[in-house]
N, C-alpha and C positions, 0 to 999 in steps of 0.2 A: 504494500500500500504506500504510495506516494503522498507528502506532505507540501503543502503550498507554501512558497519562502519566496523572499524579497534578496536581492544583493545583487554585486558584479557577477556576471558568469564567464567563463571560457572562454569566448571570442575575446569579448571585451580585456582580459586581461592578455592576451597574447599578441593584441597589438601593439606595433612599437616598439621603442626601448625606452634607456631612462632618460635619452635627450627628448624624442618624440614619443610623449605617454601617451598611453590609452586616452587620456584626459582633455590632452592634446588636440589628440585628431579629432575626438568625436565633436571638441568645442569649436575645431578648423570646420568641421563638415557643418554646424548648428550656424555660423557664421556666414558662411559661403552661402547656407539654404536662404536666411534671414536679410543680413546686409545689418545686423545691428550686435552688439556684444553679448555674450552668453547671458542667459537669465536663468539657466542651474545652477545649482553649487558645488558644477565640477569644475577645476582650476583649470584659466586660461591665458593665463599670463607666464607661468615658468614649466620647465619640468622637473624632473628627480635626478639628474647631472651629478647634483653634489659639488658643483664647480661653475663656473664659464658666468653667463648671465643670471645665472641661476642663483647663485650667489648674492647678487645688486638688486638692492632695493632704491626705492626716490627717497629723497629726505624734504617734506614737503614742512612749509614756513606753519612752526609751533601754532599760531593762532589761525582759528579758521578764515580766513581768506582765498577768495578767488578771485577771479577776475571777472567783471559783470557780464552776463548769457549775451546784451546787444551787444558786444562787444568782439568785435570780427577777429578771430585767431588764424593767421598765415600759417600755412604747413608749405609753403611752394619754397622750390630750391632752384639754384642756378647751376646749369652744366657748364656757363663758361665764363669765367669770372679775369679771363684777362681780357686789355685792352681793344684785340683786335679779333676777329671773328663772327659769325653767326653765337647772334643770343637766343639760348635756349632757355624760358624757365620751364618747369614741370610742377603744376598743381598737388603733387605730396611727393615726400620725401624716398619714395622709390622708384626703384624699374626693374624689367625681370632680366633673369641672368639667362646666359646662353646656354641655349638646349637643342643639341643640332637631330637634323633629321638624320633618322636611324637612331638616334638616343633616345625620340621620343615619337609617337607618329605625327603625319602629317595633320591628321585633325588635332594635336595637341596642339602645337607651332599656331596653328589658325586661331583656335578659341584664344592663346596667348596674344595672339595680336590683334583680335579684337579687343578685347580685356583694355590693350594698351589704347587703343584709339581710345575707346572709351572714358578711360582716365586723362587722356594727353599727356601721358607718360610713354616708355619704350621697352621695349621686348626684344630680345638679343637671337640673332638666327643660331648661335652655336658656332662650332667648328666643319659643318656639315655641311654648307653649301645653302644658297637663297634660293628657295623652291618660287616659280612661277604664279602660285598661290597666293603670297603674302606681298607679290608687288602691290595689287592695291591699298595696303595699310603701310605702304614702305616709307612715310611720313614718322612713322613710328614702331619703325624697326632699324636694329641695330645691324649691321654686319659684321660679324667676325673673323680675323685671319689670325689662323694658327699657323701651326709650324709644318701641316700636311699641306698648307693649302688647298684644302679641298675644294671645289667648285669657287675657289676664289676669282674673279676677273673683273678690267676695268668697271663693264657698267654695273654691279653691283655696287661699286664703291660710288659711283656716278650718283646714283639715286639714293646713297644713305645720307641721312643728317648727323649722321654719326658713326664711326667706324672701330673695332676696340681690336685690339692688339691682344692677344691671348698668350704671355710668353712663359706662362705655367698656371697652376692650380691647386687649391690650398688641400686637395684632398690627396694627391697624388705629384703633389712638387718633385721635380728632379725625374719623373715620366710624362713621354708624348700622353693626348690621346689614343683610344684604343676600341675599336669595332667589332666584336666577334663574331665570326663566319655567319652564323647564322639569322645575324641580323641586316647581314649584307647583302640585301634583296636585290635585286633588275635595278629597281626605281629606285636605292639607293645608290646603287655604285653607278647608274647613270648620273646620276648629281654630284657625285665626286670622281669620276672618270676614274673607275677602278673596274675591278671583275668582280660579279654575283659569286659570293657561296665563297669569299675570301678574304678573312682577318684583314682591316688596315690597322695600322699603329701610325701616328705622327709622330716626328722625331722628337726628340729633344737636344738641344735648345732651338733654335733658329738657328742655323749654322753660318747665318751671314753677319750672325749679330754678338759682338763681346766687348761690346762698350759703349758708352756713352755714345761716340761719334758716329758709330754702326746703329744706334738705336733713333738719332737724329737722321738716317739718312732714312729708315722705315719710314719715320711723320711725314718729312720731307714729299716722299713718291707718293704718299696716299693724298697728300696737301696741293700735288701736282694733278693728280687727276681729278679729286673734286676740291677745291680752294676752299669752300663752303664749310666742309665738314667739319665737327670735332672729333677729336681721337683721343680714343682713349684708352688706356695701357692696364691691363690686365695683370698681376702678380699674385707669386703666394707669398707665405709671409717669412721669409729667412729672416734668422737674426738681423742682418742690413738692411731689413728693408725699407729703413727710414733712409737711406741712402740711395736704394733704387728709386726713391719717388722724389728725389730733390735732383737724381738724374732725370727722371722722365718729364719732371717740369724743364727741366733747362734743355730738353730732347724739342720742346715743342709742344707735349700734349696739353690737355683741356682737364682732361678726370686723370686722377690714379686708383685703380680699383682693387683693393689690397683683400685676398680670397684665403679666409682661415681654414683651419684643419679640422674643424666639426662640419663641413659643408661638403658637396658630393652627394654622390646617389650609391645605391648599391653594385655599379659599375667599376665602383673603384677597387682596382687591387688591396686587399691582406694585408699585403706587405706595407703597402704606406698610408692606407687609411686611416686617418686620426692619429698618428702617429710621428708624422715630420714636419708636417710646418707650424708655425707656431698659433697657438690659438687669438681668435681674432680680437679678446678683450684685453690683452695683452701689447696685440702689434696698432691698432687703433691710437692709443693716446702715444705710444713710441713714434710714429709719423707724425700724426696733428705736433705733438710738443717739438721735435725736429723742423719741423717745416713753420713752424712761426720764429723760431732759433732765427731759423736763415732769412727770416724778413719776408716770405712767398706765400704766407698761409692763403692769405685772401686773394691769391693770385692760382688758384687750383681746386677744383674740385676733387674731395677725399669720399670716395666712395666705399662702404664695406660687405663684404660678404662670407660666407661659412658656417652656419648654422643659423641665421635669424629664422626663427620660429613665429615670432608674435609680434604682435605692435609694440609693446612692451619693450620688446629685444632689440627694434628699432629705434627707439627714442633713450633707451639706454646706450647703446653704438653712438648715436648723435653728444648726447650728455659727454662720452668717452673722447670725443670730435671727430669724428666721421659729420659728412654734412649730409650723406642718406646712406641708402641699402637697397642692394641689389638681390631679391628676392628669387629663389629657387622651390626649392620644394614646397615649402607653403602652398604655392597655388599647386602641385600636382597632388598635396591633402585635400586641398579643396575640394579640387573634381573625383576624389576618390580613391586616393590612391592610399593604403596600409601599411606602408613600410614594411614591407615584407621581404626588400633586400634580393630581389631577383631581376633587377634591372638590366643585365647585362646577356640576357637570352632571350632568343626569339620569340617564344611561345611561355616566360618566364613571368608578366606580367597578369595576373590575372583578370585585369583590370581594362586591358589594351593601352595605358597610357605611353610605358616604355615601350610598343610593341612593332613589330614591324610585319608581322601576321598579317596577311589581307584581312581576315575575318577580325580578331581583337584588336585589328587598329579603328575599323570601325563602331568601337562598342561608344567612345565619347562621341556623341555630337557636338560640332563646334560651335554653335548660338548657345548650347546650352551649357558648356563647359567653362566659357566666355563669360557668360551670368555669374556663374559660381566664383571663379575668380573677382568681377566686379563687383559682387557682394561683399567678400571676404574686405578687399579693400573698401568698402564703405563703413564695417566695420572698423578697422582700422582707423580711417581719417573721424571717425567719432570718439574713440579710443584716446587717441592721441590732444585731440581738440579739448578734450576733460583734463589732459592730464596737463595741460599746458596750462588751462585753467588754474588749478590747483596750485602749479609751480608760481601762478602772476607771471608765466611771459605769453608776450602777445607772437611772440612769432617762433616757428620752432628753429629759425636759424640762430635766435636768441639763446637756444637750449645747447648749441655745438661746444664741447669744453666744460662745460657746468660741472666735472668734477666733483666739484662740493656739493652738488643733490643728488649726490647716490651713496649709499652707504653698503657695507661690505659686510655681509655676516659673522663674519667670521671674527669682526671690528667692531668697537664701539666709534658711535662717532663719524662723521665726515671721511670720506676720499680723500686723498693729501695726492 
């Protein structure tokens, strides 16, 4: 005889890990359906880490005060804050990071750059080549050149507003990208001029590039073909990398996008997952505080990525001085996806999001996938818009460095 009980059961507790809880995803999924912040009392702001952002709380001014509701709070950030160039601002403080075709399918790539039009933000093609598909949102997509060049060529670069340099990755620093056989369909290896049914890897590093002067001569060619663009430089996070990014400003670029070692999909190798570069709450305030050293902070866009989870994890990144966050997995929780760490097989995804399956890549629709992501961030920009409240600043460019409003667990007291 069976008894009627209340509590978590099996599913629910085997999704995720302790970065992306149970808790997690199912308040990503409650978000993404809604467009408004969870209204259970499952935790939506941190996971069970034990470490990273997880860690940082806000240290919000002793007496109660905020900032009055008519009162308009800026979340928009600039991608180019030096003199010369196309100005870009972007209505909140993200954009999505690159997720190339065959990493994820073709209707994912869409719903992403609908998502983005929608915000007036940007969505990153990957290292995989600009499908024919996403020309018409190509206002607000990004193109990427890695170190394969896959399907790279002039007029892609022609038509971006923005171009990003991919010269590592914080999940897998110190290796190219990498495709396994069986995601290398007709239709993908027609996009990156390769053969069906066989492994690519990208090299590592760029082999024309070992230095400053070599990194100036990349911006330089991309700067030659579309003058317009911004470029922007891709890294993970080595110990110097406050160094890479005071070269890449004097390279020429617009953004540095420094990608920590909690970020990635389950594509990434064993061997260096979570494991070698340095985690992103860590290399965050090491750039920002180097780069005002040198007198250039407000002369470059500091972009972060590598585990942001939550809105939370974004305006804490910001607080740390990053000026936004480049957004990955979160929207593929959004649309569905359980971290179940099979990203890197054909038929591996159960979901079709990472798939390359004829049949499983069709399980997302892309209007509807597109909603879910647009939800998630509406979310988000109400999230943020309260908490901004709360701190009394009106703008969250106001919040970049704020140090002293986060406090550390582990600590009594303020950030130092």
């Amino acid at each position: 005889m069976h008894t009627l009980s209340s509590g978590r059961f099996d599913v629910f507790e085997s999704l995720g890990n302790y970065r992306w809880t149970p808790e997690l995803i199912l308040t990503t999924w409650e978000q993404a359906l809604t467009g408004k912040p969870p209204t259970s009392d499952l935790e939506y702001r941190v996971g069970k880490s034990g470490g990273g952002f997880d860690k940082l709380n806000f240290k919000f001014p002793s007496e109660a005060v905020t900032i009055d509701e008519n009162e308009k709070i800026d979340i928009s950030i600039q991608l180019n804050k030096k003199s010369a160039g196309s100005k870009i601002e972007i209505p909140t403080p993200i954009y999505g990071g690159g997720m190339s075709f065959g990493s994820v399918s073709l209707n994912v790539m869409l719903a992403r750059a609908m998502a983005a039009k929608a915000w007036n933000t940007f969505t990153s093609t990957g290292e995989g080549g600009y499908p024919e598909e996403l020309v018409p949102y190509k206002d607000h997509v990004i193109t990427q050149i890695a170190t394969g060049l896959f399907g790279v060529g002039e007029e892609t670069i022609q038509r971006a507003r923005v171009v990003e340099f991919k010269y590592a990755q914080g999940a897998k620093p110190g290796l190219g990208g990498h495709l396994l056989a069986d995601k290398v369909t007709p239709e993908v290896a027609l996009m990156r001029e390769s053969v069906p049914w066989v492994s690519l890897f990208s090299p590592f590093p760029f082999h024309s590039v070992y230095s400053v002067e070599d990194h100036r001569k990349h911006v330089d060619w991309v700067k030659a073909i579309n003058p317009k663009t911004l470029v922007a430089v891709k890294v993970s996070t080595p110990t110097d990398v406050d160094m890479v990014a005071v070269g890449s400003y004097y390279a020429g670029a617009h953004i540095i996008h420094i990608d920590g070692s909690y970020g990635g999909t389950g594509a990434a190798p064993e061997v260096s997952k979570k494991n070698i570069a340095m985690p992103i709450e860590y290399a965050i305030p090491k750039v920002h505080n180097f780069l005002v050293a040198e007198g250039i902070r407000d002369e470059i866009t500091l972009m972060a990525s590598g585990g942001i989870r939550t809105a939370y994890d974004v305006a804490k990144a910001i607080a740390l001085g990053a000026d936004g966050c480049v957004i990955g997995t979160a929207e593929l929780i959004a649309i569905g996806c359980t971290h179940c760490g099979n990203c890197e097989s054909g038929r591996g995804c159960p979901h079709g999001i990472t798939s390359t399956d004829p049949e499983l890549s069709q399980l997302k629709e892309p209007e509807w996938a597109a909603q879910r992501i647009i939800n998630l961030y509406s979310s988000w920009q109400i999230q943020w818009i309260e908490l901004l409240r709360k701190l009394t600043l009106q703008s969250i460019r106001e919040l970049r460095g704020r140090i002293d409003l986060l406090t550390h667990k582990d600590y009594k007291g303020k950030m130092k």
